[in-house]
N, C-alpha and C positions, 0 to 999 in steps of 0.2 A: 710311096705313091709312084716312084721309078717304074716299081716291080709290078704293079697294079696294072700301069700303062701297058707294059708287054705283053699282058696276060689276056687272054680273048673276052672279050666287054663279056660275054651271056654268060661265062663261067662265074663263077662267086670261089676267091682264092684262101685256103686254108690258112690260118694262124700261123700252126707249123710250120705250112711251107714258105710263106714269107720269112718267117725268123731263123728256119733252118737255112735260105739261099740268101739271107744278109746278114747273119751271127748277129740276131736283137734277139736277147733273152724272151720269154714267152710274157714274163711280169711286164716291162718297161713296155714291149712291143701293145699289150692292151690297152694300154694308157694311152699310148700315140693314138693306134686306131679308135679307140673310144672319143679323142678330142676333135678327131679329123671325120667321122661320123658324125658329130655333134654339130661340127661346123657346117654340115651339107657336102662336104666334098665325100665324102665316100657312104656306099649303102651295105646292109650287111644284110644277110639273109641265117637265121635259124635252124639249124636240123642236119639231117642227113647231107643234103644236098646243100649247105650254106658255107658261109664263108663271108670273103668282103671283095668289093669291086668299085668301081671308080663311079660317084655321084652326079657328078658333072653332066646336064644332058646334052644333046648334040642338035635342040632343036634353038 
């Protein structure tokens, strides 16, 4: 979630590149994100242009 935060809200951040710039294997790292998705705290987007990014709204 660190590394989420840093990252610019309207981009949606690769798998890869979260596990590759904090050494979380790809296995373990979908398991977190899947639970932290599930919770509301993060959204994930599908496709070409997807990824994951911080759930939280600012309203």
């Amino acid at each position: 979630m660190g590394y989420l935060a840093g990252a610019e809200p309207s981009q949606p951040v690769l798998v890869a590149e979260i596990g590759g710039q904090n050494s979380i294997p790809k296995k373990v790292l979908d398991t977190i994100l899947g639970e932290l998705k599930n919770a509301g705290l993060l959204h994930s987007k599908k496709g070409k242009d997807g990824g994951y990014n911080l759930g939280l709204s600012t309203s």
